[in-house]
Kinemage of the C-alpha trace (Angstrom):
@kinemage 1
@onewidth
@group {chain A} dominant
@subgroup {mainchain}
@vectorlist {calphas} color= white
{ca unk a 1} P 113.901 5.801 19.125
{ca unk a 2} L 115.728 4.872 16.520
{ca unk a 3} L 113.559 4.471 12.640
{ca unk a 4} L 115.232 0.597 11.899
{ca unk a 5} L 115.328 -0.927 8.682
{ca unk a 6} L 112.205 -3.360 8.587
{ca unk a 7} L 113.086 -7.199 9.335
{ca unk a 8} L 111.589 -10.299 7.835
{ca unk a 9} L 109.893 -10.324 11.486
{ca unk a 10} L 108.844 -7.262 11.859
{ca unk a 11} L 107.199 -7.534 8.483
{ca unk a 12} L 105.020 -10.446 9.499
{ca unk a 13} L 103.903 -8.506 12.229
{ca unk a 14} L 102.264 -5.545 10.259
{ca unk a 15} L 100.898 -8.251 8.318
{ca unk a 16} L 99.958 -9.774 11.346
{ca unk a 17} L 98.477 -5.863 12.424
{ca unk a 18} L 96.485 -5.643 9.110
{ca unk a 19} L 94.556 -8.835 8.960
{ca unk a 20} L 94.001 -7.463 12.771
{ca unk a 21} L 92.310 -4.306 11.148
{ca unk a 22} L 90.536 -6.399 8.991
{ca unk a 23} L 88.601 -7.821 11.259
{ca unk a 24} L 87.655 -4.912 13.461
{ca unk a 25} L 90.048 -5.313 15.734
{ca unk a 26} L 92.810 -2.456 16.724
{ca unk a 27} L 95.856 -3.414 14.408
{ca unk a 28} L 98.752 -5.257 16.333
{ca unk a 29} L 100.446 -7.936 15.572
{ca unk a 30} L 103.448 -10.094 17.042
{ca unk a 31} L 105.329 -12.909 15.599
{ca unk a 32} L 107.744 -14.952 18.301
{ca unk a 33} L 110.808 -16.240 16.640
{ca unk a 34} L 113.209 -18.860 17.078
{ca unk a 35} L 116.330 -19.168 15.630
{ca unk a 36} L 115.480 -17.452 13.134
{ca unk a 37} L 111.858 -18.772 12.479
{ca unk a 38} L 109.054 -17.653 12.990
{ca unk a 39} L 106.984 -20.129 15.199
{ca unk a 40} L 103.722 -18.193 16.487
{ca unk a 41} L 101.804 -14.817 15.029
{ca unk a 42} L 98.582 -13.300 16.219
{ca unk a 43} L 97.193 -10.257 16.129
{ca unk a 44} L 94.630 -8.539 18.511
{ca unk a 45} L 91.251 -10.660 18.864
{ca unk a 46} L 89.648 -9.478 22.162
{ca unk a 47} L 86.087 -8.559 20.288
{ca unk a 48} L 86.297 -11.836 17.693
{ca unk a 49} L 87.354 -14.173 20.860
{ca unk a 50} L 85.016 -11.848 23.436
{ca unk a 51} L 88.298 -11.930 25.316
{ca unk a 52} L 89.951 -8.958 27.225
{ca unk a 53} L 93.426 -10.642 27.414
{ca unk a 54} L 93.546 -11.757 23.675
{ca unk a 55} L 96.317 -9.263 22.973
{ca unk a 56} L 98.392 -9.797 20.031
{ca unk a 57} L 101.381 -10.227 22.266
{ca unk a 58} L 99.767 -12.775 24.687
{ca unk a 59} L 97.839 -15.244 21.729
{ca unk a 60} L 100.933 -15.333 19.877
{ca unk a 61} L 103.295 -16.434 23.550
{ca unk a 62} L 100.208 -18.751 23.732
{ca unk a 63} L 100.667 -20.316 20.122
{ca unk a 64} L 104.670 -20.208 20.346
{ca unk a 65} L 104.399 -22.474 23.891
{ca unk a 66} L 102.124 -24.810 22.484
{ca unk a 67} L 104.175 -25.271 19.215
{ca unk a 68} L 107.373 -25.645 21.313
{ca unk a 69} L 105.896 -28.017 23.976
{ca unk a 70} L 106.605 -25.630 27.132
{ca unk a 71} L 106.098 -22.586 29.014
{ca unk a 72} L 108.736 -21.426 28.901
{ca unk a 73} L 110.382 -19.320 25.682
{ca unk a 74} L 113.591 -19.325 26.029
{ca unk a 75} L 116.014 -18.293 23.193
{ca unk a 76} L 112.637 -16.582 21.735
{ca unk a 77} L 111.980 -13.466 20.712
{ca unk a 78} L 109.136 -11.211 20.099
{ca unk a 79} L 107.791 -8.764 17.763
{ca unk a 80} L 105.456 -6.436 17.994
{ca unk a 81} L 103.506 -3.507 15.896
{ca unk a 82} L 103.078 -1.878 19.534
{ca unk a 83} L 104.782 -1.588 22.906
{ca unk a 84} L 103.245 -3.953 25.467
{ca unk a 85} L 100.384 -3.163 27.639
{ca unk a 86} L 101.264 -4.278 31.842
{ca unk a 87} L 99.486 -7.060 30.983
{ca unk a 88} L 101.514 -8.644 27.880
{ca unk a 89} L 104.552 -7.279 29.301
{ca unk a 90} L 103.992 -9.832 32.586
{ca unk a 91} L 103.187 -12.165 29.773
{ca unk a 92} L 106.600 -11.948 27.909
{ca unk a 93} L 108.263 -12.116 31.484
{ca unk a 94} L 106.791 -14.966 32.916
{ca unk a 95} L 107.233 -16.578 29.280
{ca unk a 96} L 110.929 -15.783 29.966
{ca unk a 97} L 111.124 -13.945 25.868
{ca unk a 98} L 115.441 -13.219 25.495
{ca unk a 99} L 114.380 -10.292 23.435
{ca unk a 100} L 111.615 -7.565 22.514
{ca unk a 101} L 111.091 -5.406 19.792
{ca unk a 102} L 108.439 -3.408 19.254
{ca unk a 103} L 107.230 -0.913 16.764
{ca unk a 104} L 105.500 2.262 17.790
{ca unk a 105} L 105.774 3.292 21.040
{ca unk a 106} L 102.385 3.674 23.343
{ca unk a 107} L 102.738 6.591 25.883
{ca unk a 108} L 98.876 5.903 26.736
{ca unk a 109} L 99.099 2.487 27.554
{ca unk a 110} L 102.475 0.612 27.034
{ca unk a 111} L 104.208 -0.462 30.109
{ca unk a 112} L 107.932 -0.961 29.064
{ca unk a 113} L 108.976 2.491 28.400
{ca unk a 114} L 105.804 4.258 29.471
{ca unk a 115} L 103.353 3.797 32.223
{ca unk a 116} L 104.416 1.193 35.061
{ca unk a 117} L 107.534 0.066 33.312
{ca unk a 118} L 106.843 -3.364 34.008
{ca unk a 119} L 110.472 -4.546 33.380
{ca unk a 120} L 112.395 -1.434 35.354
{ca unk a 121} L 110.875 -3.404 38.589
{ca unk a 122} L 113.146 -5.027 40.994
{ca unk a 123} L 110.182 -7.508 41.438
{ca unk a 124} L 110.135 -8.488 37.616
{ca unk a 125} L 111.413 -11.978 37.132
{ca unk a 126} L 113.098 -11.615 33.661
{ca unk a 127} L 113.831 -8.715 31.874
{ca unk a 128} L 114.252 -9.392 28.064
{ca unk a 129} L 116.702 -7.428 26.094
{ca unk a 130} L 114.560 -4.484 24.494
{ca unk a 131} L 114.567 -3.231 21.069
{ca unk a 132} L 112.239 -0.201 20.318
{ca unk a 133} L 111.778 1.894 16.488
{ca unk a 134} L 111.908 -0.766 13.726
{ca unk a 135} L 108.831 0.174 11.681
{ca unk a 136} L 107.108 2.464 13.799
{ca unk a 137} L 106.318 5.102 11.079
{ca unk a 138} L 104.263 2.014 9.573
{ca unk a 139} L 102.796 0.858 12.934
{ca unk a 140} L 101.537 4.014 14.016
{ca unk a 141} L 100.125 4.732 10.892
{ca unk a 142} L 97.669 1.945 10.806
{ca unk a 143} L 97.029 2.415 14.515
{ca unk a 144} L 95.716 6.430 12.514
{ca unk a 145} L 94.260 5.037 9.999
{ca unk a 146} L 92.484 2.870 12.324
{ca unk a 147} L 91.073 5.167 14.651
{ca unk a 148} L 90.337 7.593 12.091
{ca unk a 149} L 87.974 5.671 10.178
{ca unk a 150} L 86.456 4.845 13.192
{ca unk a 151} L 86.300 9.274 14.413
């Protein structure tokens, strides 16, 4: 993993991550970007939407199809404070994402480079380019902080 210099987009996902925290819920954030702009962010809300699936990752694919009128995300890309879960990494397939980056990596549950490497499977229907290391020093951190507080 490489330590990247920070992005605009990456940025507005740890901001995204924070106001996450803020509320109680486990800090990650995503941002999907277009072009260049930023068009959806979220960050977790499965306790403040008594939702399992409201994963940063999956609200913010929600938001970015409804602001670009279709299902499908093409050209789009998404960042997140945290690799994807199995569950947002189907998400960002079926959404057909171009590219992934993601922050911290999560040997416990991610599923991109850990776990059931959702993307290495010949029955995946897209595979988005993947980026992995930009501003996971930060990322983790508040994923510590997080669960220390909590200890």
């Amino acid at each position: 993993m490489a330590n990247w210099p920070l992005s605009s987009a990456m940025r507005a996902a740890l901001d995204q991550a924070r106001i996450g925290a803020l509320a109680g819920e486990v800090p990650v954030g995503a941002v999907v970007v277009r072009d260049g702009a930023v068009v959806a962010a979220a960050h977790n809300a499965p306790r403040g939407l008594s939702d399992p699936t409201a994963h940063a990752e999956v609200l913010a694919i929600r938001a970015a199809a409804h602001a670009l009128g279709g299902e499908r995300l093409d050209g789009c890309e998404l960042w997140v404070t945290l690799e994807p879960c199995a569950m947002c990494a189907g998400a960002i397939a079926h959404a057909r994402i171009a590219r992934l980056y993601y922050a911290a990596p999560d040997p416990k549950g991610g599923a991109v480079e850990h776990g059931a490497r959702v993307f290495a499977h010949d029955q995946c229907l897209h595979r988005p380019e993947i980026y992995a290391g930009m501003g996971e020093d930060e990322a983790a951190g508040l994923l510590r902080s997080f669960f220390a507080e909590r200890r």
